[in-house]
N, C-alpha and C positions, 0 to 999 in steps of 0.2 A: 766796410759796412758796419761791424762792431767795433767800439774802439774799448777796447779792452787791457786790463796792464797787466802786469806777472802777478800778483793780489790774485785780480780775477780769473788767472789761469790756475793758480793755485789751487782756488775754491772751486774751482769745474776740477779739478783733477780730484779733488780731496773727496767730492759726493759723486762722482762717475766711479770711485772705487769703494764707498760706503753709502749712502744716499741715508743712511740711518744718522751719520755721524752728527754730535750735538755741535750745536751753535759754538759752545763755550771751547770745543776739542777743535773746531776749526779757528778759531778768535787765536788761541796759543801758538798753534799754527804758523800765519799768517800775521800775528803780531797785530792785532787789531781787536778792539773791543768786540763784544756779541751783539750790540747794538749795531755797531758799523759792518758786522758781516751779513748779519740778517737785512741789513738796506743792499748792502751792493746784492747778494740772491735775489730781491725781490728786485733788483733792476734786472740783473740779467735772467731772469722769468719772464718781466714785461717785455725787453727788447726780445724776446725769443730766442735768445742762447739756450736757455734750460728751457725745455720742451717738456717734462715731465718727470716724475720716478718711479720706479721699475722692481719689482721683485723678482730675482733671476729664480727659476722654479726648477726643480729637476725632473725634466718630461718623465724620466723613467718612473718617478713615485707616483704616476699616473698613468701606467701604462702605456706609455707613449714609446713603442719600441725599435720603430722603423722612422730615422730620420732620412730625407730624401732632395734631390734637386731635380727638379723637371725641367726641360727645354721645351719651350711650345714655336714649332713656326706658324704660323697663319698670316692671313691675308686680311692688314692694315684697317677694311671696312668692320673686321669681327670685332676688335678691342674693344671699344665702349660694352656690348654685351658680354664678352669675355671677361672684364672687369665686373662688371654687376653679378656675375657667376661667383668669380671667389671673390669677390667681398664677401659672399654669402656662406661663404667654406673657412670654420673657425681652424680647423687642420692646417688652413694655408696661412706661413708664421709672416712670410715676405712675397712679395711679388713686385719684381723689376721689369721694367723696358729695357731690355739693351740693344747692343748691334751685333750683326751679324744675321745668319742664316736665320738662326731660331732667336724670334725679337722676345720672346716672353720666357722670363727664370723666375721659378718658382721656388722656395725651402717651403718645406710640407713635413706634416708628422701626423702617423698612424700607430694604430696598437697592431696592426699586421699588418702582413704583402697582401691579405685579401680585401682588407679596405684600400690601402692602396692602388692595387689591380683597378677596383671599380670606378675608384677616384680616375684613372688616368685614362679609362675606358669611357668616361664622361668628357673629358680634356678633347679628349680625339674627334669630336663635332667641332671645334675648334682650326683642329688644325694636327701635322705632325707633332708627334712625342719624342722628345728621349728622356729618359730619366735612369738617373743614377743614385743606389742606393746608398748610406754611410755607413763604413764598418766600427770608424771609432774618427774622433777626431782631436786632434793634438790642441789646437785652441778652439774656444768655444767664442759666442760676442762679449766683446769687451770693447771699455769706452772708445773714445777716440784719445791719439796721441798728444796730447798737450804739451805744448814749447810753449814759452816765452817770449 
């Protein structure tokens, strides 16, 4: 789909792990001028490799102190309004389709279990709950893996 070479694995690995880094620190890199890295970026921008860049923020400096995963089951006809729901819920960081029992995973973040609480009491016109809280976690998001 992309035809991309070790250069431009390089450069997706080099700003998935700084997104700040300069042109010039990636050029040394990479062994290529700042002219020619700044064209292959803006190709893999346009072809949609790089999708954006990102501020990794620390929820906690914002009181954000309950991180959380919800399971929603519900009944296939709900989604579309179920999706229009939290789209509208900035707390909700992801929300996936998957398989199994419970079709809907949510990652969510609260300043308490009592916004929480309420949030999942909202979810329940939906459909079945489970949600599990996090005590701490060993890895946080990070890029994807890049090979070559």
């Amino acid at each position: 789909m992309y035809n991309l070479d070790r250069v431009d694995y390089k450069i997706i690995e080099l700003l998935q792990s700084n997104a700040r880094i300069t042109l010039k620190e990636i050029a040394s890199r990479v062994f290529l001028t700042s002219p020619a890295v700044s064209a292959r970026i803006d190709k893999l921008e346009r072809s949609g490799v790089i999708e954006g860049y990102h501020a990794r923020v620390n929820r906690e400096a914002f009181a954000y102190e309950i991180k959380a995963f919800i399971n929603v089951k519900m009944d296939p006809s709900c989604r579309d309004e179920f999706y229009k729901f939290v789209e509208g819920v900035p707390n909700v960081i992801q929300c996936d389709c998957v398989t199994g029992d419970y079709v809907i995973f949510l990652e969510v973040l609260f300043h308490d279990t009592q916004e929480l609480d309420d949030f999942v009491s909202h979810l329940q016109k939906y459909g079945e709950t489970k949600t599990q809280i996090v005590f701490s976690s060993a890895v946080e998001h990070r890029g994807l893996p890049i090979e070559a």
